[in-house]
N, C-alpha and C positions, 0 to 999 in steps of 0.2 A: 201686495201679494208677490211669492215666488216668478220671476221672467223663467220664460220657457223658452232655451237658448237649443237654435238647430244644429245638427249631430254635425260635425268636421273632420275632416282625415287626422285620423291617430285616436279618437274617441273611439270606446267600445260600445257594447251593446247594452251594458250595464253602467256606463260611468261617462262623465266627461274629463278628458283628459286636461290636466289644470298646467297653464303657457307661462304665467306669472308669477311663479315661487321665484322666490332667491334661489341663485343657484345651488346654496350649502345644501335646500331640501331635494334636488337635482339630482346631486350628488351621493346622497345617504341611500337609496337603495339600489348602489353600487359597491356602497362600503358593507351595507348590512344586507347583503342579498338574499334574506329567508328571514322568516315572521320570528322566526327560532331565533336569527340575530339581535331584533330588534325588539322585543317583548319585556314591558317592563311591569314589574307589580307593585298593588296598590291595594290596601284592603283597610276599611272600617268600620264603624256601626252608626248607626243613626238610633235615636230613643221613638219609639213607635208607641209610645201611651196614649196620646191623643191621636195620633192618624189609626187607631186599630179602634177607636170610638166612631172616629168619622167613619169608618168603612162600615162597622155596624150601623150605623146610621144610612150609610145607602143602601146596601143589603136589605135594609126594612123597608125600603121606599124605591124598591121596583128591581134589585140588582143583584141578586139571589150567587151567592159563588165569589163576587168579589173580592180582591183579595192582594196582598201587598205585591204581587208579581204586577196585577194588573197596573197601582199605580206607581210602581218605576219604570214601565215601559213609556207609559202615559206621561212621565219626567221626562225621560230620552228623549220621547218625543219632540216633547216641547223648547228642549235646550237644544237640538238640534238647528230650531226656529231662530234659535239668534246665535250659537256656534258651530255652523254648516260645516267647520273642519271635522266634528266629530262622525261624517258620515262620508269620511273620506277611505282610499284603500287603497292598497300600491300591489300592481299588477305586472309583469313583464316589464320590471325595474323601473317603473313610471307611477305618476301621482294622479289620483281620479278623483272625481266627486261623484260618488253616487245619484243616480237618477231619482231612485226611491228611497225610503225607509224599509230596510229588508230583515225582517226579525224572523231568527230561526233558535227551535227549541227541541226536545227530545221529548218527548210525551208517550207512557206507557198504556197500550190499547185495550187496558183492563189494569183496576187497582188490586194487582195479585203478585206476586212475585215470582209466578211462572209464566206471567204473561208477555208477549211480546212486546218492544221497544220500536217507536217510527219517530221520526221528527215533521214539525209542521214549518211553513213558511208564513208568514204573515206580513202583507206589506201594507204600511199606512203610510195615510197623506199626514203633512207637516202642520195643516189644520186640523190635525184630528184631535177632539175633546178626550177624556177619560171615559164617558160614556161610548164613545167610538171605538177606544182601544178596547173595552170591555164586549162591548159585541162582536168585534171583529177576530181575536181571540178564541172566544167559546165556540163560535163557530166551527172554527178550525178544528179545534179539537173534539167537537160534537161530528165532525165528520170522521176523525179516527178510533175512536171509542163506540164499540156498541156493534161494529160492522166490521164484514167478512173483508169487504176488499182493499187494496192495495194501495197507499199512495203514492206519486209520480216517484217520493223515492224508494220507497221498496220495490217498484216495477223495477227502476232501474239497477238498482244492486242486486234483486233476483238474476236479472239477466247475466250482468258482467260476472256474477259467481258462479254460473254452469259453465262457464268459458273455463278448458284447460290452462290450467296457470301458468306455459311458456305461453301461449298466444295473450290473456290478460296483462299480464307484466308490459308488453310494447302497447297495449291500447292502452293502458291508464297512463303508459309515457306521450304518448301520442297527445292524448288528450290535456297532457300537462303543457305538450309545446304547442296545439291550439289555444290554449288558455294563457298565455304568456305573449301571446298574438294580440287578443281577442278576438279568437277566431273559434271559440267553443260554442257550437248550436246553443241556440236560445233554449231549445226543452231540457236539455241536461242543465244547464246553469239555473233555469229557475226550480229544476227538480234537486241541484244539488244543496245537500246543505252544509258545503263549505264554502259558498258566498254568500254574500248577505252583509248588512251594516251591525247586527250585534247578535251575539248567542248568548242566552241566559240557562244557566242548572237549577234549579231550585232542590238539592239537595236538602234545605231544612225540613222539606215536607216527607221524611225520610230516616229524620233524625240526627243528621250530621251535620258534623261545622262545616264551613266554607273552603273549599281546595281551592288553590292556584291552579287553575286548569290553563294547560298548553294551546296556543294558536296554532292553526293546520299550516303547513306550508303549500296546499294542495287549494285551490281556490282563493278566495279574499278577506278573510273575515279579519276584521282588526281589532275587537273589542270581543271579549269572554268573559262574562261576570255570573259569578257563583253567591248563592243564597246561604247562608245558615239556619241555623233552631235559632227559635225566638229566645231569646233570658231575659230573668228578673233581676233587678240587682236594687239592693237599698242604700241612699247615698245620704249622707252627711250636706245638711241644706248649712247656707252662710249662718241663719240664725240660731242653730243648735239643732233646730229638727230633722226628723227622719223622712226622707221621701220612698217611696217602692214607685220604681218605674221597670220599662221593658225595653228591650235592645235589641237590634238585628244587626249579627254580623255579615259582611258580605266582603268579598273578595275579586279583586278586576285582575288582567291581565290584557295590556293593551299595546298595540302596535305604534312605536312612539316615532316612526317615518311618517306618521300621519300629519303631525301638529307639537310644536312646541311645547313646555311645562309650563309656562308661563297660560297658556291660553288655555291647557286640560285646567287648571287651577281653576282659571275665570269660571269652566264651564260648571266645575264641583260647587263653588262657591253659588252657581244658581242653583244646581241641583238640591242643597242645603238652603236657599231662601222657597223653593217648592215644598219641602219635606214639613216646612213650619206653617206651609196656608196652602195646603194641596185643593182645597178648593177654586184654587185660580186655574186647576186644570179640568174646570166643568165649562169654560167657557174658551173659544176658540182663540188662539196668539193676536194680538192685539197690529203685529208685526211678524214678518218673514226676510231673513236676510240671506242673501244669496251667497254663495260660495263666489271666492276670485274667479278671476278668467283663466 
């Protein structure tokens, strides 16, 4: 199981600060000093004809909503479990390893189109199943749908918005140079959501392809992956015949001070042996491997 390593001068309150990179990674957000520098993209599709069986399949046997968001988070999750780089974030020109799993999303508080827009936070453990990402999930969003009140981030964007806009301008700088510290109060960081280990759009529930969505320079978030509409496409098999299969496109956009290409590789290449037997994410990681020092 994951070691539970205690907090040290220069760690923040969200991260531990990692002592052991080569200095080239030391060095890179110096050179690239904004997510805007260092942001690279990356987009494919994976064939969903059998994982969109299995998902009806659990849908009928207890898990009603289910759904292809649920098991890529439930992927992340898991790849996290043996490439801890990818839950990594560079903050005040330094390299961290997140404490948790910080998934934040944008969730509409009625399926309307004049309804208002709030985001959720969701944080899992690195043992968490698919059944876990699934509860833990609807939950979330069962508390923003259907109800009048506010969550920690709309409380806080209400507020900072009645503020005259020369006095706002120096507190969001203010709060940029506590966050560059790590010295940003724990309620606004877990209310914000511009940090976090991944933002996911699901734009294809929507009707649209997949954007290259921008990394915030305003908090920590180093991974943005965007959903497309599901497609059909019939391919030409080796033996003459015709197959009709189905495809989801999707589109990343990720903070590449994090982790070298050689190791995002490694990480897609599991993400791709999960896609083919996602059933191995009904059972908890067999292994946990920890981030360097």
């Amino acid at each position: 199981m994951s070691a539970v390593r205690k907090k040290r001068r220069g760690d923040r309150k969200d991260g531990r600060r990692l002592r052991s990179l080569d200095a080239y990674y030391g060095l890179m957000p110096f050179i690239m000093k904004s997510r805007n520098d260092a942001f690279n993209f990356f987009s494919d599709s994976f064939e969903i004809t059998e994982i969109d069986k299995y998902l009806r399949e659990k849908r009928m046997t207890g898990s009603p909503g289910l759904g292809i968001l649920h098991l890529l988070l439930a992927a992340y999750v898991r790849i996290v479990c043996q490439y801890p780089a990818l839950n990594r974030f560079v903050s005040g020109q330094r390299i961290y390893s997140r404490d948790k799993i910080e998934f934040v999303m944008s969730v509409k508080k009625e399926l309307s189109a004049s309804a208002g827009e709030t985001s959720i936070k969701v944080m899992f453990d690195k043992s968490d199943t698919l059944d876990d990402v699934y509860r833990k999930i609807n939950a979330e969003i069962d508390k923003v749908r259907g109800q009048s009140l506010d969550t920690s981030t709309d409380a806080a964007a209400s507020a900072f918005i009645k503020m005259p806009r020369l006095v706002l301008k120096p507190i969001i700088f203010i709060l940029g140079i506590l966050d560059y510290f790590g010295k940003l109060p724990r309620s606004l960081m877990e209310a914000s959501p511009f940090h976090g280990s991944i933002i996911v759009t699901d734009i294809g529930s929507i009707g649209l392809p997949p954007i290259y969505h921008h990394l915030y320079n305003f908090g920590n978030l180093p991974i943005f992956i965007s959903l497309g509409t599901k497609r059909k496409a019939i391919e030409l098999e080796e033996d003459g015949g015709v197959a009709r299969r189905k495809y989801l496109d999707y589109a990343v956009v990720l903070d590449e001070r994090i982790c070298d290409g050689f190791y995002f590789s490694q990480a897609y290449r599991c993400l791709k042996s999960i896609l083919r037997d996602p059933r191995q994410l009904e059972t908890p990681p067999d292994e946990i491997v920890d981030d360097v020092d």
